[in-house]
ZADREN-646391 format. One line per field, with one value per residue: residue number from 1; residue in one letter; x, y, z of N, C-alpha, C in turn. Coordinates in nm, 4 decimals. Example, Ala and Ser with C-alpha at 12.3 -4.5 7.8 and 13.67 -1.06 7.14 Angstrom:
num: 1 | 2
residu: a | s
nu: 1.3190 | 1.2850
nv: -0.5690 | -0.2250
nw: 0.7800 | 0.7080
cau: 1.2300 | 1.3670
cav: -0.4500 | -0.1060
caw: 0.7800 | 0.7140
cu: 1.3200 | 1.2900
cv: -0.3300 | 0.0030
cw: 0.7800 | 0.7870
This chain:
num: 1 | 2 | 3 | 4 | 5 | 6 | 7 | 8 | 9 | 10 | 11 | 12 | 13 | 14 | 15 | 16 | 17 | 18 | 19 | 20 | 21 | 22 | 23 | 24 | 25 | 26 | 27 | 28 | 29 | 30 | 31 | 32 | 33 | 34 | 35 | 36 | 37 | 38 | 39 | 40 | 41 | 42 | 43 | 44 | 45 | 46 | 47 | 48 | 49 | 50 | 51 | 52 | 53 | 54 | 55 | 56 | 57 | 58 | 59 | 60 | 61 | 62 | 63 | 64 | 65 | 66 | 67 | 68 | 69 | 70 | 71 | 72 | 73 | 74 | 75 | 76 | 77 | 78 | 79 | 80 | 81 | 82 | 83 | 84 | 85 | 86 | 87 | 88 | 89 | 90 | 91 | 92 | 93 | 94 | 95 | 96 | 97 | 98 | 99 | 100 | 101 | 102 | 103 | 104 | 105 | 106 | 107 | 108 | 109 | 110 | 111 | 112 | 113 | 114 | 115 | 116 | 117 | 118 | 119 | 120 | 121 | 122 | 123 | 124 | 125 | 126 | 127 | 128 | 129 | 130 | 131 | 132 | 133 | 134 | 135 | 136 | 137 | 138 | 139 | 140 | 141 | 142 | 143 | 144 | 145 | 146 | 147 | 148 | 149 | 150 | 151 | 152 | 153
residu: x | x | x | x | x | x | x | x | x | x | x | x | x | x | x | x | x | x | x | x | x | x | x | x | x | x | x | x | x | x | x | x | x | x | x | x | x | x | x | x | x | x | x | x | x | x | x | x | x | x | x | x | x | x | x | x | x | x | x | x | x | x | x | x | x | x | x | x | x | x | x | x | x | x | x | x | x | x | x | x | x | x | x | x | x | x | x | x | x | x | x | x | x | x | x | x | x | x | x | x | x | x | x | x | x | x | x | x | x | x | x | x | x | x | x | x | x | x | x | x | x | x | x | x | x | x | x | x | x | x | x | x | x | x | x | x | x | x | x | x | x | x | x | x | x | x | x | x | x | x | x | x | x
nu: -2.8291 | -2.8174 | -2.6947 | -2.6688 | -2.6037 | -2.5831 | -2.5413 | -2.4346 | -2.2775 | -2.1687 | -1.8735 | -1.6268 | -1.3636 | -1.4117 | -1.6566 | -1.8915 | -2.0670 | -2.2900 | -2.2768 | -2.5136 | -2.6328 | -2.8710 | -3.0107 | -2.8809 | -2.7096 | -2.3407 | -2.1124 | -1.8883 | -1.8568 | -1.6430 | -1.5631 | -1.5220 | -1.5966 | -1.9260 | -2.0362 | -2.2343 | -2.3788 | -2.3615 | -2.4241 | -2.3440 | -2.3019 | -2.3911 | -2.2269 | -2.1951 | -1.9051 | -1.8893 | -1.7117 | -1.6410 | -1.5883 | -1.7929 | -1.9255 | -1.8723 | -1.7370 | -1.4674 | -1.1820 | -1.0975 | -1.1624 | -1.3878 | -1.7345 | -1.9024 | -2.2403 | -2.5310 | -2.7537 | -2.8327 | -2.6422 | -2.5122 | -2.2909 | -1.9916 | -1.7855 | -1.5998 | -1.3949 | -1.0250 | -0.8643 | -0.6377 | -0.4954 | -0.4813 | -0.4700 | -0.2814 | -0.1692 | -0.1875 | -0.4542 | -0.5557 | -0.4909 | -0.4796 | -0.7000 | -0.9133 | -0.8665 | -0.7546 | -1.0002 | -1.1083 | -1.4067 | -1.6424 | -1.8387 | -2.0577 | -2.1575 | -2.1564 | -2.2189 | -2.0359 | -1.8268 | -1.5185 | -1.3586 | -1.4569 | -1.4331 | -1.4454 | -1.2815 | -1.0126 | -0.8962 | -0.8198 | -0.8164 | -0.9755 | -0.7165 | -0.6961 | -0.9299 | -1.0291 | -1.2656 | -1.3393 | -1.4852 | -1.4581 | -1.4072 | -1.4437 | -1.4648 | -1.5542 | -1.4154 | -1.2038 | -1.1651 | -1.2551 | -1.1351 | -1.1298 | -1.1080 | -0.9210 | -1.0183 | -0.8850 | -0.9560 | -1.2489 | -1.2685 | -1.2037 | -1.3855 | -1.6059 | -1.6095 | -1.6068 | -1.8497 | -1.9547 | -1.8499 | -1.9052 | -2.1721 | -2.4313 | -2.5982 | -2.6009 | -2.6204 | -2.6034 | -2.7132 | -2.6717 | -2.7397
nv: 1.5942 | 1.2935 | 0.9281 | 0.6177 | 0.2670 | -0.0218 | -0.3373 | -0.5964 | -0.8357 | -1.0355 | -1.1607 | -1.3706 | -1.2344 | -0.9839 | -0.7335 | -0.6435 | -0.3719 | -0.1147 | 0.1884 | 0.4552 | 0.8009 | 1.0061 | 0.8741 | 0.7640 | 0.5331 | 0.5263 | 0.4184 | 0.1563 | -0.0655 | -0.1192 | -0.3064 | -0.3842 | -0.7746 | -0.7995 | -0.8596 | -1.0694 | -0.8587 | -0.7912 | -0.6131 | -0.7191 | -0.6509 | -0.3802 | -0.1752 | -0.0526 | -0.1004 | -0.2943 | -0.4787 | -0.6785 | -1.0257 | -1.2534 | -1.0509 | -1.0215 | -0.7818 | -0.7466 | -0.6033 | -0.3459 | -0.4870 | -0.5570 | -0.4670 | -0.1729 | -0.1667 | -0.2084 | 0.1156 | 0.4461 | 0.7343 | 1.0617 | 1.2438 | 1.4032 | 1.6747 | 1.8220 | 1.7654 | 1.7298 | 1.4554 | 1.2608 | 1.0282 | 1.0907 | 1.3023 | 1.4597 | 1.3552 | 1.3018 | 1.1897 | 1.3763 | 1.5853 | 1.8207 | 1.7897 | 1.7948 | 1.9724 | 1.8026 | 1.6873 | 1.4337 | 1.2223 | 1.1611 | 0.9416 | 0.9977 | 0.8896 | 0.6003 | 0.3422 | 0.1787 | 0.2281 | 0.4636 | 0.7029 | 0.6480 | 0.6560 | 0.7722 | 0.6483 | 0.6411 | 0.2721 | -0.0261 | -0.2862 | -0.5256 | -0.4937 | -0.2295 | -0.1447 | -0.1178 | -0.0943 | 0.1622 | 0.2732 | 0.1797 | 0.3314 | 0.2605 | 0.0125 | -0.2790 | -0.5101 | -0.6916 | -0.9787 | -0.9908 | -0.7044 | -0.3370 | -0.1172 | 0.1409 | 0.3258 | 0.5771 | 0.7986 | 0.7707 | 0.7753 | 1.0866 | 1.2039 | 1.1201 | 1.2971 | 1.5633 | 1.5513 | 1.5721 | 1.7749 | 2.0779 | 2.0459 | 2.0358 | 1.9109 | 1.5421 | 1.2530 | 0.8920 | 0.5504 | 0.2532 | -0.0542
nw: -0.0127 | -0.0946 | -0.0321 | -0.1021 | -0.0398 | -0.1693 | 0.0119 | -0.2064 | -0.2411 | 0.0227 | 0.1873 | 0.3189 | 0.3263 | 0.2032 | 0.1591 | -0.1105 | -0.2856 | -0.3828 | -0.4810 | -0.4819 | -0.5954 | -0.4891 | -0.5983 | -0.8370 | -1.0432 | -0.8968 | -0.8230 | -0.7789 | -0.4535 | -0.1454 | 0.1337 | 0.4502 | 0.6006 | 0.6364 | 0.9660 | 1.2573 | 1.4653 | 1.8072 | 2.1182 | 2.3796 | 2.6499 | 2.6664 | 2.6247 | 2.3700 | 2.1751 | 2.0903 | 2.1319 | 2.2828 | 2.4310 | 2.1764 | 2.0713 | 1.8064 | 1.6795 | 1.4694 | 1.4889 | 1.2702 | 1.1329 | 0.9968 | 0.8301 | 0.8985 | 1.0790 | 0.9337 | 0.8402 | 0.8569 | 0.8408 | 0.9153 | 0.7032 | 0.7618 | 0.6070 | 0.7112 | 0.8901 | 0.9410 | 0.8268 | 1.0232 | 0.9436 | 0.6425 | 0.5868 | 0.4786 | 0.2690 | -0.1545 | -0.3163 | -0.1033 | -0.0024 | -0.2397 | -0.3500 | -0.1265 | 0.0641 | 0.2908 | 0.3766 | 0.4357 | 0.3542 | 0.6274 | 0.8597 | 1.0894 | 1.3914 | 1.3774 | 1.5527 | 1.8009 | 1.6635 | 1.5808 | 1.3337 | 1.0848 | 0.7560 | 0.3953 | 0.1090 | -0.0712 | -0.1929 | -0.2349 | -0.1703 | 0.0383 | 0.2522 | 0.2694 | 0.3734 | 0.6624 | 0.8518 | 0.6634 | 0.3791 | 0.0585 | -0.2546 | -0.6210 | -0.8984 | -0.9241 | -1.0590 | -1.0567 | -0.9583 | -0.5648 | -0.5196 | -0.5916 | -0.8678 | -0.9983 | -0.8075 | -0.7308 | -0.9347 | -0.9319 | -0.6591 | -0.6358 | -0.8698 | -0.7215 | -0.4532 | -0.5498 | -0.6681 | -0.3880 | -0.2446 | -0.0819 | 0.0221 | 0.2184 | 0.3928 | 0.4141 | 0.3554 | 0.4440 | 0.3654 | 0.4266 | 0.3192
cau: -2.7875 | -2.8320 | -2.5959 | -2.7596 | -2.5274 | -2.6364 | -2.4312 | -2.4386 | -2.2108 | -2.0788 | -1.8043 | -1.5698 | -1.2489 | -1.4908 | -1.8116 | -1.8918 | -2.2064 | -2.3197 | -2.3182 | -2.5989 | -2.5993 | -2.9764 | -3.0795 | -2.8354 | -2.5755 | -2.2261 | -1.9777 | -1.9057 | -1.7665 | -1.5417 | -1.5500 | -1.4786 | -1.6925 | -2.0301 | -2.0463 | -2.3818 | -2.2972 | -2.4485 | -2.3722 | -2.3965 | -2.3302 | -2.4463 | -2.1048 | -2.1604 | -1.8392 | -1.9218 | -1.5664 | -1.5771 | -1.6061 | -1.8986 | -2.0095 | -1.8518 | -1.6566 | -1.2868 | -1.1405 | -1.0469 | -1.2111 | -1.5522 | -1.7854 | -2.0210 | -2.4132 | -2.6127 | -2.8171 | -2.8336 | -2.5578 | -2.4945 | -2.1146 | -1.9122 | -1.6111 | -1.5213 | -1.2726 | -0.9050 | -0.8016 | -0.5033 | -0.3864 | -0.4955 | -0.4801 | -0.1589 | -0.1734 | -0.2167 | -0.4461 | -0.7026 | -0.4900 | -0.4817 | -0.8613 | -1.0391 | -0.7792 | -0.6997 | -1.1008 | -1.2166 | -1.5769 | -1.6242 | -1.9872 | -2.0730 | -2.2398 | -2.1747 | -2.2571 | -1.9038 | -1.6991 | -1.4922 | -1.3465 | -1.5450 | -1.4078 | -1.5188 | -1.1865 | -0.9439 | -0.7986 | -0.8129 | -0.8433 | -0.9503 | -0.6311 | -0.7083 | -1.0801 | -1.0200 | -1.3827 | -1.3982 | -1.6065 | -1.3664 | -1.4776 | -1.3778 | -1.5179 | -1.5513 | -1.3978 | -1.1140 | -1.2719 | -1.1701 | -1.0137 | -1.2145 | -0.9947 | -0.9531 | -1.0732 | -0.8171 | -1.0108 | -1.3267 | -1.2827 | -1.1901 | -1.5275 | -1.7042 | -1.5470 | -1.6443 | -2.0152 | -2.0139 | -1.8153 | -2.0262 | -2.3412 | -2.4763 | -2.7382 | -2.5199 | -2.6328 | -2.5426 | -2.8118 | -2.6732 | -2.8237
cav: 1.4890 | 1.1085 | 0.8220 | 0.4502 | 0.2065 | -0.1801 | -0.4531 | -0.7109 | -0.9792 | -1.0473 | -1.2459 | -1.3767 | -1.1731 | -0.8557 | -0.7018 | -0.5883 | -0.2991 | -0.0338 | 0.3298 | 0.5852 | 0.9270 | 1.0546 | 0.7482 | 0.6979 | 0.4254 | 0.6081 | 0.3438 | 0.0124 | -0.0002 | -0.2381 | -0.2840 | -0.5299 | -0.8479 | -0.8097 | -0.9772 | -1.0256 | -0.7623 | -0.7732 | -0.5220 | -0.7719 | -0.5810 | -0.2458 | -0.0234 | -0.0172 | -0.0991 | -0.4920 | -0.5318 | -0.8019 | -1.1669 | -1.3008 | -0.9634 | -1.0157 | -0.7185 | -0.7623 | -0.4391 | -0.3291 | -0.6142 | -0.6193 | -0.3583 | -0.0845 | -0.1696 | -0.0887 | 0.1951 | 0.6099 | 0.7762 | 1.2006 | 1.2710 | 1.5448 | 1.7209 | 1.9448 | 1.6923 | 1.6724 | 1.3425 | 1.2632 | 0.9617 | 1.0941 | 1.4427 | 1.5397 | 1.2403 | 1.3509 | 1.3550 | 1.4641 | 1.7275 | 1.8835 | 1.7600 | 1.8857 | 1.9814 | 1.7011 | 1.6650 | 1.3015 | 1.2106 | 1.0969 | 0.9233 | 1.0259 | 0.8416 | 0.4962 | 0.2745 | 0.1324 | 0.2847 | 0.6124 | 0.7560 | 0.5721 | 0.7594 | 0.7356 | 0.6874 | 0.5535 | 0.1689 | -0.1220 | -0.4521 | -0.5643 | -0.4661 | -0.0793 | -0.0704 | -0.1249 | -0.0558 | 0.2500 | 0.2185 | 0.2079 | 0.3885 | 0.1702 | -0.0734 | -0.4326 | -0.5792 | -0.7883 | -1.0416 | -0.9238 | -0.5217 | -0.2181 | -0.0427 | 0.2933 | 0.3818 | 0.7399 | 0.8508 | 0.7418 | 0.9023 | 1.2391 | 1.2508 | 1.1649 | 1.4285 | 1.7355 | 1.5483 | 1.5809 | 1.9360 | 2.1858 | 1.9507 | 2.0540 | 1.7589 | 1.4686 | 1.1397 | 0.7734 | 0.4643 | 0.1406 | -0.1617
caw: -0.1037 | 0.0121 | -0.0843 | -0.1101 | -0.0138 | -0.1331 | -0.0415 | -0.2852 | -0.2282 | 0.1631 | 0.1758 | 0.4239 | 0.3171 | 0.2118 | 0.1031 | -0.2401 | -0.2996 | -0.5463 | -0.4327 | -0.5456 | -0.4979 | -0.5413 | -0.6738 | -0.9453 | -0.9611 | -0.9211 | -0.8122 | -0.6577 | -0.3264 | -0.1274 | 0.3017 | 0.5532 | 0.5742 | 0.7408 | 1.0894 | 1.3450 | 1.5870 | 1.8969 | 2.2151 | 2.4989 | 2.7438 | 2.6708 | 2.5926 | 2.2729 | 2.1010 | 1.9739 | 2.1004 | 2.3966 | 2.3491 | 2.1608 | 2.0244 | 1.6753 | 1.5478 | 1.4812 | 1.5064 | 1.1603 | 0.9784 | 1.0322 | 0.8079 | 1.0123 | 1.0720 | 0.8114 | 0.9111 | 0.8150 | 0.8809 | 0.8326 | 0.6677 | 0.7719 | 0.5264 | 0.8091 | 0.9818 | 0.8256 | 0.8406 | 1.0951 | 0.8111 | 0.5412 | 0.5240 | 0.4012 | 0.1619 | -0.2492 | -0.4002 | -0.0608 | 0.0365 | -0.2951 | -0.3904 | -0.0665 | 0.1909 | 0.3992 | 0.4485 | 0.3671 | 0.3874 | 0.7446 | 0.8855 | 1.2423 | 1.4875 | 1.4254 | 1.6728 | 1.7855 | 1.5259 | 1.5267 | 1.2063 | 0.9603 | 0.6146 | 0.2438 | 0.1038 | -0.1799 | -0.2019 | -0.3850 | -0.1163 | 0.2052 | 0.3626 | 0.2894 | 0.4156 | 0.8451 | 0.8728 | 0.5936 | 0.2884 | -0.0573 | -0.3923 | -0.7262 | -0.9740 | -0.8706 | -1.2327 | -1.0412 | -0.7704 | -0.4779 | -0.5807 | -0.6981 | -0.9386 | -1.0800 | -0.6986 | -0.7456 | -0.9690 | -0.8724 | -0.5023 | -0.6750 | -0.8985 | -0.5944 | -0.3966 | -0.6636 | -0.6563 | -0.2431 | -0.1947 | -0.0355 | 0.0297 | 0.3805 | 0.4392 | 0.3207 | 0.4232 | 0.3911 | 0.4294 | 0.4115 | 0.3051
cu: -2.7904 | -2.7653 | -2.6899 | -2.6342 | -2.5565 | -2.5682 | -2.4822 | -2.3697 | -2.1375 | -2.0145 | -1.7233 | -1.4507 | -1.3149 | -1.5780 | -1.7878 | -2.0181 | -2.1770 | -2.3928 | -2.3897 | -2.6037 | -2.7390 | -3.0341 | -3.0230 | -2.6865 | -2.4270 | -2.1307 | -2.0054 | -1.8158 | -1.7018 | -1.5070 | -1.5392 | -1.6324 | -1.8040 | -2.0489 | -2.1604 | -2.3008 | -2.4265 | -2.4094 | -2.4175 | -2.4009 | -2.3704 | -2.3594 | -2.0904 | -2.0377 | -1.8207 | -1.7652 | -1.5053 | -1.6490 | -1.7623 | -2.0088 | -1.9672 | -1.7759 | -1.5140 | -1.2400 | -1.0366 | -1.0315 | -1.3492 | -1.6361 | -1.8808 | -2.1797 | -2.4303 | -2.7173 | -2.8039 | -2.7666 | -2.5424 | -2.3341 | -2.0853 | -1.8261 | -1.5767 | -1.3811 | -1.1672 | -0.8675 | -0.6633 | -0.4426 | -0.3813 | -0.4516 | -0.3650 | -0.0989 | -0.2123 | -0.3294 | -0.5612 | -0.6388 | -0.4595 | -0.6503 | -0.9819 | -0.9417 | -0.7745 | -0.8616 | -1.1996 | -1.3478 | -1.5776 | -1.7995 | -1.9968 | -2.2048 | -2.2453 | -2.1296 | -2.1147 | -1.7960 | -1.6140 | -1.4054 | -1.3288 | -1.5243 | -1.4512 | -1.3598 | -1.1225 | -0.8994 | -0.8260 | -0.8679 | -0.8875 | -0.9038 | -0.6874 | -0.8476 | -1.0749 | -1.1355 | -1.4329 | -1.4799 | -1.4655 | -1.4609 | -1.4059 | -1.5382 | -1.4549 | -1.4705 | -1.2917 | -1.1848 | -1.1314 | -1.1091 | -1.1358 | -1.0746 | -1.0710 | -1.0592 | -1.0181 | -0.9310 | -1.1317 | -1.3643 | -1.2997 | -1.3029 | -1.6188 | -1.6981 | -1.5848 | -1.7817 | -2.0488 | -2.0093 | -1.9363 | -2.1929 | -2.3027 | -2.5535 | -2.7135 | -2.5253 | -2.5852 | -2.6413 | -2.6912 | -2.7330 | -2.7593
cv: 1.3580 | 1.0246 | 0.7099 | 0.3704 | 0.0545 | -0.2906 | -0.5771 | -0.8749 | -0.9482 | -1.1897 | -1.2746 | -1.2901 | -0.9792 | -0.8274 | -0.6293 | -0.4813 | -0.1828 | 0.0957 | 0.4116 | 0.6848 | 0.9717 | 0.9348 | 0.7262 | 0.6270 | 0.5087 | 0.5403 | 0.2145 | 0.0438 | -0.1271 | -0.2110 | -0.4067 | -0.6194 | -0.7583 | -0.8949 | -0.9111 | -0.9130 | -0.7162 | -0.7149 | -0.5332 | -0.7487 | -0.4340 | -0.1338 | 0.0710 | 0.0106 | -0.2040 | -0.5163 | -0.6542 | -0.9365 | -1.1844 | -1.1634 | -0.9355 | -0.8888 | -0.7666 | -0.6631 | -0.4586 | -0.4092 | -0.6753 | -0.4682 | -0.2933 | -0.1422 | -0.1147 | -0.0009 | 0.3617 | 0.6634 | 0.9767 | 1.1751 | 1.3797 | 1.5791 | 1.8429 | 1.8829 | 1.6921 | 1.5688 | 1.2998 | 1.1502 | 1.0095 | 1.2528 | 1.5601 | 1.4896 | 1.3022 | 1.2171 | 1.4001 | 1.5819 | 1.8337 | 1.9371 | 1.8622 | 1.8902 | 1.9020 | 1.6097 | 1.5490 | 1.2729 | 1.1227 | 1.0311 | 1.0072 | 0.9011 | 0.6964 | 0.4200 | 0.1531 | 0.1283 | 0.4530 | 0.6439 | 0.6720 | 0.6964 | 0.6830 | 0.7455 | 0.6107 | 0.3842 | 0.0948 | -0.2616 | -0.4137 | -0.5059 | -0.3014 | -0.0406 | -0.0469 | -0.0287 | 0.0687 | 0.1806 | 0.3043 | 0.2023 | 0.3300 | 0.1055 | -0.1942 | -0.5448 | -0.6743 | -0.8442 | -1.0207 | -0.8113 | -0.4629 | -0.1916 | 0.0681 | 0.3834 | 0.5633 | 0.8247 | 0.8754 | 0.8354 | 1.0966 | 1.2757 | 1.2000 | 1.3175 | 1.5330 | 1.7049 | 1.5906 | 1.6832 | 2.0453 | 2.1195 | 1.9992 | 1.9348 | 1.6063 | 1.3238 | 0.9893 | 0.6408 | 0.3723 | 0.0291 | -0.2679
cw: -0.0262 | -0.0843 | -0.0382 | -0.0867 | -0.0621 | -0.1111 | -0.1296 | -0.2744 | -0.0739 | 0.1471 | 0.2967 | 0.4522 | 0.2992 | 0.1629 | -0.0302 | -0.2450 | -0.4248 | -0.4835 | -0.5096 | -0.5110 | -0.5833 | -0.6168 | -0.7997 | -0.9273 | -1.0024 | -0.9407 | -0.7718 | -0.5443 | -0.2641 | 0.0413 | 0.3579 | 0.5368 | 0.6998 | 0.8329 | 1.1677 | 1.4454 | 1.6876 | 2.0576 | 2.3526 | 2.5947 | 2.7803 | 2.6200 | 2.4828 | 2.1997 | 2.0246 | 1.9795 | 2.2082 | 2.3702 | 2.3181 | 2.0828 | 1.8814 | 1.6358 | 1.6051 | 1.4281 | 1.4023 | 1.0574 | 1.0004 | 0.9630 | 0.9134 | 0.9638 | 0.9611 | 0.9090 | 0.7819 | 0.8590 | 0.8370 | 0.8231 | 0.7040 | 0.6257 | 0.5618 | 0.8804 | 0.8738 | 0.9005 | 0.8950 | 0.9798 | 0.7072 | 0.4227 | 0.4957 | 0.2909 | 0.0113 | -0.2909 | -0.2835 | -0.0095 | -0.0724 | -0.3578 | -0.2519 | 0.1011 | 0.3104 | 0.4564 | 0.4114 | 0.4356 | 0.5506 | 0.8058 | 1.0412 | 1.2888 | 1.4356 | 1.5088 | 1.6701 | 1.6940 | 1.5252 | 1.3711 | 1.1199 | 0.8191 | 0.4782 | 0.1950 | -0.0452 | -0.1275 | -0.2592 | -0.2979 | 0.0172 | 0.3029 | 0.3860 | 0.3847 | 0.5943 | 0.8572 | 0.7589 | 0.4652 | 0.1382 | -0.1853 | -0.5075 | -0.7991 | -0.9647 | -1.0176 | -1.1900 | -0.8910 | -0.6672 | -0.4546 | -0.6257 | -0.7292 | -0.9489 | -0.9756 | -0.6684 | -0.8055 | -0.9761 | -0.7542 | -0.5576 | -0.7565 | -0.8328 | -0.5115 | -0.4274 | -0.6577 | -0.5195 | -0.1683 | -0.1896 | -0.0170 | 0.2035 | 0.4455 | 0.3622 | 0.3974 | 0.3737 | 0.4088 | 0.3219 | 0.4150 | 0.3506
């Protein structure tokens, strides 16, 4: 299964895009602004001066990412509704480049995203709503997918 990611509107407070799953439009989504990110000295974490991210407000590279839903979530995963929905095991990316647990997750603003990627409908500037329910018929579309990827635009 492959997820499309497009951002549409980058802003200074946060990004706006339009998630597909197989090439059809599912949701809108809601993540930290997009900043240049450049890994001046090699460490790969874009976290010392002049390399642009601001830790827990700056969205991930675009790029291709594979998802896990083997990890349970140390915040999340005793939280309702993912530990009733898919036992504690929110969508997680791997391997991006200066980022660790990058999750697919519920919230509504800004404040909630600290680098994850939020499931909703964009209908209040600034907020996805009706992201609960949203996350949870993602969730039942992504359960049991083995080859579960993510490209961001």
């Amino acid at each position: 299964m492959k997820l499309e990611l497009k951002r549409i509107f980058k802003g200074k407070e946060y990004s706006i895009g339009k998630l597909y799953i197989d090439g059809v439009y599912f949701c809108d989504t809601m993540e930290d602004p997009v900043r240049v990110l450049k890994d001046l000295n090699g460490d790969g974490d874009f976290d010392d001066p002049g390399e642009g991210k601001i830790k827990g407000n700056t969205a991930i590279p675009a790029g291709t990412y594979k998802i896990t839903l083997d990890v349970i979530s140390p915040k999340y995963g005793n939280r309702e509704p993912y530990k009733s929905t898919c036992n504690g095991r929110v969508p997680r990316l791997l391997n991006v480049p200066g980022y660790m647990g990058v999750l697919i997750h519920i919230g509504n603003t800004p404040a909630d995203t600290e680098g994850c990627i939020l499931l909703g409908f964009n209908k209040v500037k600034g907020q996805v709503v009706d992201s609960r329910v949203t996350w949870i018929k993602f969730y039942e579309k992504i359960k049991g997918q083995k080859d579960l990827t993510i490209t961001i635009i």
